[in-house]
N, C-alpha and C positions, 0 to 999 in steps of 0.2 A: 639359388645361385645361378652365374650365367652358365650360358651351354656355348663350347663350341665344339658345330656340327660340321660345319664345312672349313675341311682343313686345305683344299685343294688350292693351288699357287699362295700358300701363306708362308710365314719364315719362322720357323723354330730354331731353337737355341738348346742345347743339351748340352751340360758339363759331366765330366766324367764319362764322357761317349766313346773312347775308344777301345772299349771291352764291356765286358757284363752286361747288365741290367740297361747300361747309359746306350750302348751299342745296340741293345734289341731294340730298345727305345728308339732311337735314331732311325734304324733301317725297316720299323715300322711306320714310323712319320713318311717317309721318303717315299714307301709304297702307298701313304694314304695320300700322294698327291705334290707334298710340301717341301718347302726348301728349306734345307737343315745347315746347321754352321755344329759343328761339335770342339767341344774343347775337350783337353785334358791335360795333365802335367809329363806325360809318358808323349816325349817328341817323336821316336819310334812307332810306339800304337798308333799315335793321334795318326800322325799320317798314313798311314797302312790302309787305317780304318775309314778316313776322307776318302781315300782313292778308290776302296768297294765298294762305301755306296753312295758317293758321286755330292760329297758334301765339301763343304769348305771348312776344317782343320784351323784351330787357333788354338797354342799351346797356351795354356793359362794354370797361374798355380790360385786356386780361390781362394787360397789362407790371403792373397793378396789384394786387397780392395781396389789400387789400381789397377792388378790386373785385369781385374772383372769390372772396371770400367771399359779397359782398352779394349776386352770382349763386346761389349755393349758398343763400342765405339765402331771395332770394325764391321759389324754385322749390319748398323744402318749404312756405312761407307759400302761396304758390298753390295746390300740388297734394298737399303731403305729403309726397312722397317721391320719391325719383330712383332708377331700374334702369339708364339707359345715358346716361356722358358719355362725349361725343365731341369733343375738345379737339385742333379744326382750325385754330384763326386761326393766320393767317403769310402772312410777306411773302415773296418772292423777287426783290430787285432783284440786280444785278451788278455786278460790278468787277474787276480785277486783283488781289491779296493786296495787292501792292505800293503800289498808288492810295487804298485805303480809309485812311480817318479812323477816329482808335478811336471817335466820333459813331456812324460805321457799324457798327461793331463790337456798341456798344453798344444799336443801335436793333432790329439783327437778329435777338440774341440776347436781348433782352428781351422782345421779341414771339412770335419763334417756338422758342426754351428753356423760356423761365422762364414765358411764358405754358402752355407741357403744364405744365411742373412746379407752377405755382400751381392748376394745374384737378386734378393728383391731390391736392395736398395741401387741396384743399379738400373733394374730392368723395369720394375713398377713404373715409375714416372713414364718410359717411351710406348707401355702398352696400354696406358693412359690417356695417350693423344689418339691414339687409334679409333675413331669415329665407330666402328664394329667390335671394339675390345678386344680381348685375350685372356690368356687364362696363366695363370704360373701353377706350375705342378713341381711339389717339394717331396724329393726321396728319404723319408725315415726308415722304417722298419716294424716287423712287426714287436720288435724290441722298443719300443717307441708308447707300445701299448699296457705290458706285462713289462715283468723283469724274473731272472734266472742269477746263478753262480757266473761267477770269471769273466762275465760283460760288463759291469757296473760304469766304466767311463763310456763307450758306446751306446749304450743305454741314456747314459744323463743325455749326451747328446739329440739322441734319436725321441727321447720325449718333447725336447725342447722344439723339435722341431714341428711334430706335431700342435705342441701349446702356440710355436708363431703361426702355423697355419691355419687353424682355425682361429685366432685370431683376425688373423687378414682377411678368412671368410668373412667373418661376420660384419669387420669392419669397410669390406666391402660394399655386402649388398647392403648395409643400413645408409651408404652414400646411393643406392641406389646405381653403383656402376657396372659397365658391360665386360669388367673385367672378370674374370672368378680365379678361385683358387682350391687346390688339392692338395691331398698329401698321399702320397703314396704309401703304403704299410705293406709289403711283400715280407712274404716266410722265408724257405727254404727255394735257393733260383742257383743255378748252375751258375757260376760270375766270377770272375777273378780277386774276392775279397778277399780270399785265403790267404791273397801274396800283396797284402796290404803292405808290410814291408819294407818293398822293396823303392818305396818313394817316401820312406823316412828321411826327412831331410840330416845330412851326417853332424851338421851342429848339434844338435840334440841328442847326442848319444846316440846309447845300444838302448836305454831305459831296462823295463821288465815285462814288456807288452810281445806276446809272441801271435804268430798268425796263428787263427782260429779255422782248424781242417774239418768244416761242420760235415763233411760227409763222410768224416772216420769216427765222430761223434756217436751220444745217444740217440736212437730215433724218437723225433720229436711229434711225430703220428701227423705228417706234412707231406703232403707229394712233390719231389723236386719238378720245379718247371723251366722250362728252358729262358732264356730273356728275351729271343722273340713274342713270347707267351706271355711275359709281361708287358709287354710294348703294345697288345693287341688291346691286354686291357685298360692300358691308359688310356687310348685312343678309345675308346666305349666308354670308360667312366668321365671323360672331359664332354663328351658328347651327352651323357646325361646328366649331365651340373651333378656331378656325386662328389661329395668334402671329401670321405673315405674312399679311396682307391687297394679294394683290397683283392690280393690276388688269393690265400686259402683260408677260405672261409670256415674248415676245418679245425683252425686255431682260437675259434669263438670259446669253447669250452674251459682253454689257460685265460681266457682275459675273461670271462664269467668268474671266473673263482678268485680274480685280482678284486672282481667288485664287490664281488659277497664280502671279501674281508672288508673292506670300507665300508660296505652298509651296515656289516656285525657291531664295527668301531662307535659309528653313529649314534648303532640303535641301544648301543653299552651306557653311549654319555647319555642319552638319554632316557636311562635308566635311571644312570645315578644324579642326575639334575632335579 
């Protein structure tokens, strides 16, 4: 996969930047040299969060395709040019499969699907032209890899996002270009996903989706890490061409056991064949 190492006077692009995971991200791009644009739907945050650490702020809701055009739009009107999107926004509320409204369905997957899906298809082609390439980095989850109770819509999402990204890996380097691609898969991170919520948009109802308080939860044998901590290691896993951007490596053990059941599956039909 491509590497990129030197981040220094480049332009990155982070949606969902003005808190959590999106914000450590950002104010560790920033320190590693690069000029950052952040979006988010929170016109409040966004701005707050521009003004500390000295970024350019565009409200964007990514459920919207022209929005995250007119993203892509302003950031070459500003800077010229983009080397690293990093296409974070998403929510994480909860429910039973059972309990959810297609409302919920709908609100999950437009945010955190189709929101990655509208930042590649806006962003690919301009990182593209880029003579030295770029890289896009896609935030899933480590829900993206395993699956548990009461996630099951964030979950479908967050696999999905994994399956386009490694996809675009691959479809990448078999063009042979200097673009690369990541997925991010983080555990348990200190971040505002809790209060997913409160950017439910009010057409959609109340649904049956309530915020998920994972540090009142079971312990899930994770160490919480802050989001500058996450931010530290994108900027290291982009830097070594790595697909998997993972921050606890301590969670190998729930997705070993996801795969043994699929090799069990396997090695059954192939018994009975």
């Amino acid at each position: 996969m491509s590497r990129m190492t030197d981040l220094d006077g480049k332009v990155a692009v982070v949606t969902g930047g003005a808190s959590g995971i999106g914000l450590g991200i950002a104010r560790q791009l920033r320190a590693a040299g690069m000029t950052v644009v952040i979006a988010d739907v929170d016109e409040g945050a966004l701005q707050r969060a521009a003004s500390e650490i000295g970024a350019l702020g565009v409200r964007t809701d990514v459920r919207d395709a022209a929005g995250v055009q007119a993203l892509a739009d302003a950031t070459i009107a500003e800077h010229g040019a983009v080397h690293l999107v990093v296409n974070n926004a998403g929510v994480g509320p909860m429910a039973p499969i059972a309990d959810l409204q297609l409302s919920d369905w709908q609100w999950m997957i437009e945010v955190n699907l189709w929101g990655v899906i509208h930042g590649v298809h806006s962003f690919l082609p301009l990182l593209k032209k880029n003579a030295d390439g770029g890289h896009i980095v896609n935030t899933a989850s480590i829900g993206g890899l395993m699956t548990g109770v009461g996630l099951g819509a964030y979950f479908v999402t967050k696999f999905g996002i994994v399956a386009l990204t490694e996809t675009l890996a691959k479809e990448l380097a078999a063009e042979g270009s200097p673009v690369g691609a990541s997925v991010l898969v983080p555990g348990t991170v200190r971040s505002d996903i809790s209060n997913s919520l409160r950017n439910r948009p009010g057409d959609l109802g109340e649904g049956a989706l309530v915020d998920a308080k994972l540090e009142e939860g079971p312990d899930m044998g994770m160490r919480w890490l802050e989001p500058d901590e996450v931010g530290r290691i994108v900027i290291d896993g982009i830097a070594a061409g790595d697909l998997y951007l993972v921050t606890h490596p301590e969670a190998l053990p729930m997705i070993e056991a996801r795969h043994r059941d699929i090799e069990a599956a396997f090695a059954a039909a192939a018994d009975r064949g």
